[in-house]
N, C-alpha and C positions, 0 to 999 in steps of 0.2 A: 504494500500500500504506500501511494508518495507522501512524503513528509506537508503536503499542501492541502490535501485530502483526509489525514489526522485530524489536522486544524480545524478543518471544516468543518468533523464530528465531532472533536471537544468544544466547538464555538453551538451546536446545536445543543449537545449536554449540559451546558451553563446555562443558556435559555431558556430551558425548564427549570430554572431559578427564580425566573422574572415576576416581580408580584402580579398577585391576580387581576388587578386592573389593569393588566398590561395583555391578559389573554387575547386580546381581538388582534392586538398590533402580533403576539407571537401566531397569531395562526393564519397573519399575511407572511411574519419573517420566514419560517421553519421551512414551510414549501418550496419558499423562492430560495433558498439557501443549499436547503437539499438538491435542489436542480442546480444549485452552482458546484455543487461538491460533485455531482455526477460530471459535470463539464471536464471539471479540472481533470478527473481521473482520466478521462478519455481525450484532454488537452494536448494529446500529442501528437493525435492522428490530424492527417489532412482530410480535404475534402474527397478525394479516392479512395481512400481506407476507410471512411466512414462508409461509403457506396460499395464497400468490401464487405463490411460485416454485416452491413443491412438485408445483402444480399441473402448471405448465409442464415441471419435471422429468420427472412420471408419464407427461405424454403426449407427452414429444420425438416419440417411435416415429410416432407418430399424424402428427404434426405434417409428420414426414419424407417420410411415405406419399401425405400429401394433396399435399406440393412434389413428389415425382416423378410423382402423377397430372395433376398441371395442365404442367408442364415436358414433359410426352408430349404433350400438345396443342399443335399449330399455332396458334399467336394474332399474327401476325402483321398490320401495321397495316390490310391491306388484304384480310386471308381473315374477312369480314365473320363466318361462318361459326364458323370458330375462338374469335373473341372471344368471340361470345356464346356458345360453350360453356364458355367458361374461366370467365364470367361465372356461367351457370348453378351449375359445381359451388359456388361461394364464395356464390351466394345460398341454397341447401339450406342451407348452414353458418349464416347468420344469421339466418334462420329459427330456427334450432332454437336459437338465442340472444336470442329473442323479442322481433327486430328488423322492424320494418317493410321491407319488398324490395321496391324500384323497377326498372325497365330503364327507361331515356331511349330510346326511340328514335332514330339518328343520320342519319334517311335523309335530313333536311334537311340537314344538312353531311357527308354522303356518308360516312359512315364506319359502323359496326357499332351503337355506342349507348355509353353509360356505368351502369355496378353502382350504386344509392344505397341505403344500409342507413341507420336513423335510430334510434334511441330516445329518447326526452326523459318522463327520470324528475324532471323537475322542480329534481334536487337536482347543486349544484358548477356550476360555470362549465359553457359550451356549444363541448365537443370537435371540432374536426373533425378526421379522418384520411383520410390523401391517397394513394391509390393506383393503378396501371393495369395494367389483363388484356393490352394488347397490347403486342411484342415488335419487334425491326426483323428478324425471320428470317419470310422469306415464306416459303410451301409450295416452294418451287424450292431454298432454301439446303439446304445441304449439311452444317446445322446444324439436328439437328430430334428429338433424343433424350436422356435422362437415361443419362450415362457416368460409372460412380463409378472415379474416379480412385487413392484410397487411404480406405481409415476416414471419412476428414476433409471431402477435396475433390470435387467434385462437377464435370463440367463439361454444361452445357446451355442452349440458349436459353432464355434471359432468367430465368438463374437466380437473379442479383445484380440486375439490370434487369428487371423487379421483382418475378418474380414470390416471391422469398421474403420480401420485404420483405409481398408480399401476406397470406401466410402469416403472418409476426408481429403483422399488425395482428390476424388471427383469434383466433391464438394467444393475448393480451394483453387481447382482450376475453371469450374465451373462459375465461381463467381468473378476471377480475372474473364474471364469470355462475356462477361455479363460487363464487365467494364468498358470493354471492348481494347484490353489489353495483351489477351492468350495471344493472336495472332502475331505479336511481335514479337513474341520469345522464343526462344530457344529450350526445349523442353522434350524431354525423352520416359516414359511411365514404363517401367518391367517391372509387370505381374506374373511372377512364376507361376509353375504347378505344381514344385515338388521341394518346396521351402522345409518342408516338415518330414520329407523320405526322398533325398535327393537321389536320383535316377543316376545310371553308370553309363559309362565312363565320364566323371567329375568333367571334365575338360568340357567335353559336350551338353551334359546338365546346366553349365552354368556359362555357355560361352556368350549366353544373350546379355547378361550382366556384364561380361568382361569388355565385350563389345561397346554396351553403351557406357560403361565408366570411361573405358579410352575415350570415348567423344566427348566425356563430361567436364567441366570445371568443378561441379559438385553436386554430392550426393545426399539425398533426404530418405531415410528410413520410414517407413512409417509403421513398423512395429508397434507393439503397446509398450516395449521395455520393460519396466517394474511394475507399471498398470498403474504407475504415476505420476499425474499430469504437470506436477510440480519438479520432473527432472527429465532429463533428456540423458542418451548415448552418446560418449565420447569417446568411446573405446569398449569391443570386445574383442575375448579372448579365441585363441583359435581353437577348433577342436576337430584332431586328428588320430589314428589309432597306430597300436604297434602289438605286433605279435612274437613272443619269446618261446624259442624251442629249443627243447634241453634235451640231450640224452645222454644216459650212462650202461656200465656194464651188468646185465642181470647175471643175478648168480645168488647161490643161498645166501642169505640176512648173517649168516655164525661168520663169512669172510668178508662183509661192510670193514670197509677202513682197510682192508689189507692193499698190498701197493697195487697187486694183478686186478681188484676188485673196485679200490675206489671208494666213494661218500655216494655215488645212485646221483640220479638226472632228480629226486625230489627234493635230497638236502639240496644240490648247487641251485634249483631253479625257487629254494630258500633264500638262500643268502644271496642270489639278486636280487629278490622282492627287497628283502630287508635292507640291503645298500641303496637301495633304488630310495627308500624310505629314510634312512638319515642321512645319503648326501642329499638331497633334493627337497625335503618336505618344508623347509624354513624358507622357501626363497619366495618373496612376492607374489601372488598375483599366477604364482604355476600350480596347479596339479596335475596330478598321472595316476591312474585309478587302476589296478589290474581285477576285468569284471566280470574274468571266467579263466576257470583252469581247473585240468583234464592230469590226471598221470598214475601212471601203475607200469606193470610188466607187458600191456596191452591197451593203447589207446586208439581211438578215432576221433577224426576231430572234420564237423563240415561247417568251412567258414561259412556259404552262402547261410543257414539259419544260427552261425556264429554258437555251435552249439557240440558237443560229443558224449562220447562213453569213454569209462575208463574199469579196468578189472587190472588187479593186483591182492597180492597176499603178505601176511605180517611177515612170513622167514620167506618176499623173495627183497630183494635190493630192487628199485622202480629203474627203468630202461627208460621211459619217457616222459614229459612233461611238457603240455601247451598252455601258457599264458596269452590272452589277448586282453590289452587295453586302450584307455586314451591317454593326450595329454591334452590339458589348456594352458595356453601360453599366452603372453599380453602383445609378443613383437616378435616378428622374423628373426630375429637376434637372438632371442631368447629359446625362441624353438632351436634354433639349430647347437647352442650352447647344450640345452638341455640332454638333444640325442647323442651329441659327441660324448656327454659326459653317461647316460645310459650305455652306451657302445662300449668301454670303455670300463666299467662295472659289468661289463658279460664277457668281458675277452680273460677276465681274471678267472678262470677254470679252477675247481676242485682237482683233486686224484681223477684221472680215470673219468673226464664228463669233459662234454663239449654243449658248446650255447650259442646260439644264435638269434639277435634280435633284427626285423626288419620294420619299417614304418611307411603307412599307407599314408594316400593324399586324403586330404580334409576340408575345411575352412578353414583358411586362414586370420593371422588375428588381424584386428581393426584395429590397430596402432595410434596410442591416442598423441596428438601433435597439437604445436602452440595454434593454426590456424583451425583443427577442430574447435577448442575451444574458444576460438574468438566467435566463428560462427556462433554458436551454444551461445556466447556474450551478445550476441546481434537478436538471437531467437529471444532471449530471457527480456531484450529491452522491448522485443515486441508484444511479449505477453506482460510485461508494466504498464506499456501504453495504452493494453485493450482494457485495462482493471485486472489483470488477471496473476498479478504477482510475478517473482521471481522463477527461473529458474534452472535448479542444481543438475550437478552433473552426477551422473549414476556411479557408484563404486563396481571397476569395470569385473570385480570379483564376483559381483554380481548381473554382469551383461554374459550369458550366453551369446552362443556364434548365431550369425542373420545374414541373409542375403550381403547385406553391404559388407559385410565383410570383403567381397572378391572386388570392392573399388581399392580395397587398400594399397598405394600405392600408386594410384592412376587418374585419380580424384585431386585436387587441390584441396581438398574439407569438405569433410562430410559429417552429420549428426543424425541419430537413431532413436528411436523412442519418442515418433511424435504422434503416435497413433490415441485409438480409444482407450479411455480410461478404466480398469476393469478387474478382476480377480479369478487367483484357479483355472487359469488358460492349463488347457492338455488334460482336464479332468473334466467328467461328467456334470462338474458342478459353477465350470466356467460364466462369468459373468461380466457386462459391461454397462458402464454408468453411461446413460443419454444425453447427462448434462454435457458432459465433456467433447461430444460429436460436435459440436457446432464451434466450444471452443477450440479445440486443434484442429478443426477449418481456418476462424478466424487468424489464426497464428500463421496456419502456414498461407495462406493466400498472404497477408500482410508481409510475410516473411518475404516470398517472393516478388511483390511489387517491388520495395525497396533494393533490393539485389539488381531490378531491372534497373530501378533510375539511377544504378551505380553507389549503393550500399560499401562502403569504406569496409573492405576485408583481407584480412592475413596479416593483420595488426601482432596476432600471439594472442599465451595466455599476461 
C-alpha cells in the first residue's frame, strides 16, 4: 500500500472523531475523500492502462466462462484427444486476436502436439508467453469437473496448473487488442501439451520453446508458482535423472571380505549413497534423491515403467545393484560440479565391485540473474500501481522445473509464477481463487504495454 494512501485512511479514521454536529459536513467529507484515496492508489496508471484494466474488469464474466469451459475438458498428458481440444478452443480465441495459429504436431515425441500463437508488429522488445493445455488428471481420475466451492474458490483439474494461468495470458493480450495495441508487438504464446509428462526424445518435446526463446528478448511464465499472487519466479531449479549400476562377485556370505570375494555390489552401491549424502547434502539450493533400487544375486530392472525385481539370499554376497534418481540444481554450473563430483565418488570401488553412474537429459535450471530480477522489480511496481501490492520473489528451493526453464540462456529475463492464484495443484483437491484471474490479467497486460513504450530494463538486482 503507498505511503499517500495510509494517509488517506488514517485522515478518514480521525474523522470519525468529529463532533456530532459536524455529521452532515463528515458524510459530504468521507465519500469524496475515499474517492480520492482510491485515485491516488491507482495515481500511476495513465490513460491506456486505465482502458487496460477496465477492459479486463468488463469481461471477468467472459473470462470465467471460457476457464470452466476448458477445466470441463479432459486434457490430461496422455488423452492425446483432450489436449488438442483444449488447444482448439484457445486457438479460435487468437484468431480472432489477429494472431497467427500453429499446432506442432507431437506424434514424433509421442504426445498430442503444442498451441503456437505469434504476432510481430515490429514494435517493443520480442514477448514470449509460456503456457500448457495438458493436466496430470487422466480420463480415469476421479478429478475431472468445474466444482465452485464459494463466490471465490473454485476447485478443478488443472485449474491453478495451468489452465487459468492459460486464461490470463488470453485475457492480457486480449485486452492490449482491445486497445488496439496487440498489433504492434512483437509476441510469441507456447502452449505445450506435455508440461506435466514431457514426450521423448527431450530435444523434440521441447524444440517449440527453444525455438521461440531464440527469437525472444523475454520470457513470461504463467504458471501459478506457489499459488501466490504476492510473488513471482526468479529462478528454478533443474531437474534431471541418473542411474547407478553396481556389480560384484556372488559367492557364499562365510567368504564376504575375503580378497577373491570382495564387500558385494550392495555394501559398495552403500557407500555411494552414503558419500553421495555427506559430500553433497549441505550445498545450497541442490538435491539428488535416489527413488528406487533393485539388488540381490538376480535382478531386472525396466526403465520404461522405471521399475524391477530383485531375488537374493542372506548367505549369498548380492552381484547387483540398480539405483535411479534425480538431481535439482539452481545453475549449469552447479549441475555439472555436482556430476563431476558424483563420478568421482563411484570410481572409488570397494574389493572386488565395479560402479557405474550415467545421467539423463532433463530440464534445465532457470538461472536466477540480476536482469530477472529487475524484470520481477518492473512486475512488482506494476502490481503497486494497480493497488495490488508488492511483489516477492519465490525461494527458488521452492520453484520446481516449468516450461521456461528451456529459455535459460537464450532469453534476456524472464519471470514465472504469474498465473492463477490457487492450492493443491497435482491432487484431486486442486483449487483456484477467481479473484486473482482478473488481477494477473491486469498485471501482465500493464506489464507488457510499458515494455512496448520502452520500459527501462537490465538495470540488475
Amino acid at each position: 500500500m503507498s505511503d499517500d494512501l495510509i494517509d488517506c485512511l488514517s485522515y478518514l479514521l480521525l474523522s470519525a472523531s468529529i463532533p456530532r454536529t459536524m455529521k452532515l459536513l463528515r458524510k459530504l467529507i468521507i465519500p469524496t475523500l475515499f474517492m480520492f484515496c482510491i485515485q491516488i492508489a491507482h495515481g500511476q496508471l495513465d490513460r491506456t492502462e486505465k482502458k487496460l484494466v477496465k477492459y479486463i474488469d468488463d469481461n471477468d464474466a467472459e473470462a470465467v466462462a471460457l476457464l470452466k469451459e476448458v477445466i470441463n475438458i479432459n486434457s490430461g498428458s496422455m488423452n492425446f484427444d483432450g489436449v488438442r481440444k483444449v488447444g482448439e478452443v484457445f486457438m479460435e480465441k487468437f484468431r480472432a486476436l489477429g494472431m497467427e495459429v500453429e499446432w506442432v504436431d507431437g506424434s514424433a515425441f509421442n504426445r498430442a502436439g503444442h498451441l503456437i500463437a505469434r504476432i510481430e508488429g515490429g514494435k517493443g522488445k520480442k514477448i514470449m508467453m509460456i503456457g500448457h493445455l495438458d493436466t496430470v488428471f487422466e480420463p480415469d481420475s476421479p478429478n475431472q469437473e468445474w466444482r465452485q466451492i464459494d463466490e471465490n474458490i473454485v476447485k478443478g483439474p488443472g485449474i491453478a496448473d495451468m489452465k487459468g494461468g492459460d486464461v490470463i495470458i488470453l485475457q492480457s493480450l486480449s485486452a492490449l487488442h482491445d486497445a488496439g495495441l496487440l498489433k504492434d508487438m512483437n509476441i510469441t504464446v507456447v502452449m505445450t501439451g506435455d508440461e506435466e509428462l514431457s514426450g521423448r526424445p527431450l530435444d523434440l518435446s521441447k524444440k517449440a520453446l527453444v525455438d521461440a526463446a531464440e527469437w525472444a528478448d523475454i520470457a513470461l511464465g504463467f504458471e501459478n508458482g506457489d499459488g501466490d499472487p504476492t510473488t513471482a519466479i526468479v529462478a528454478r531449479r533443474s531437474s534431471s535423472g541418473w542411474k547407478l549400476t553396481v556389480t560384484g562377485n556372488a559367492s557364499h556370505s562365510s567368504q564376504i571380505f575375503k580378497p577373491k570375494v570382495g564387500a558385494g555390489a550392495i555394501y559398495e552401491a552403500s557407500r555411494i549413497l552414503n558419500q553421495f549424502y555427506e559430500t553433497l547434502s549441505k550445498e545450497e539450493y541442490l538435491t539428488f534423491n535416489p527413488g528406487m533400487i533393485v539388488g540381490g544375486t538376480a535382478v531386472t530392472y525396466d526403465q520404461g515403467k522405471n521399475a524391477g525385481t530383485a531375488f537374493g539370499k542372506s548367505n549369498v554376497v548380492s552381484k547387483d545393484v540398480t539405483v535411479t534418481g534425480d538431481i535439482r540444481c539452481i545453475s549449469p554450473e552447479q549441475l555439472a560440479k555436482t556430476q563431476a563430483t558424483m563420478k568421482a565418488i563411484v570410481s572409488r570401488h570397494l574389493p572386488q565391485t565395479e560402479a557405474t553412474i550415467t545421467f539423463g537429459d532433463g530440464y534445465p535450471p532457470f538461472a536466477p540473474s540480476p536482469s530477472n530480477y529487475d524484470l520481477l522489480g518492473q512486475f512488482s511496481k506494476v502490481s503497486e500501481d494497480l493497488g495490488f501490492g508488492k511483489v516477492e520473489p519465490v525461494n527458488p528451493s521452492n520453484a520446481g522445473a516449468a516450461d521456461i526453464s528451456f529459455t535459460s540462456g537464450l532469453v534476456e529475463m524472464g519471470i514465472d509464477g504469474m498465473g492463477l492464484g490457487g492450492a493443491d495443484d497435482h491432487t484431486i483437491n486442486e483449487t483456484g481463487d477467481l479473484r486473482t484471474l482478473p488481477m494477473q490479467s491486469k498485471r501482465a497486460a500493464v506489464l507488457m504495454y510499458r515494455i512496448l513504450k520502452g520500459l527501462p530494463l537490465g538495470q540488475g538486482k
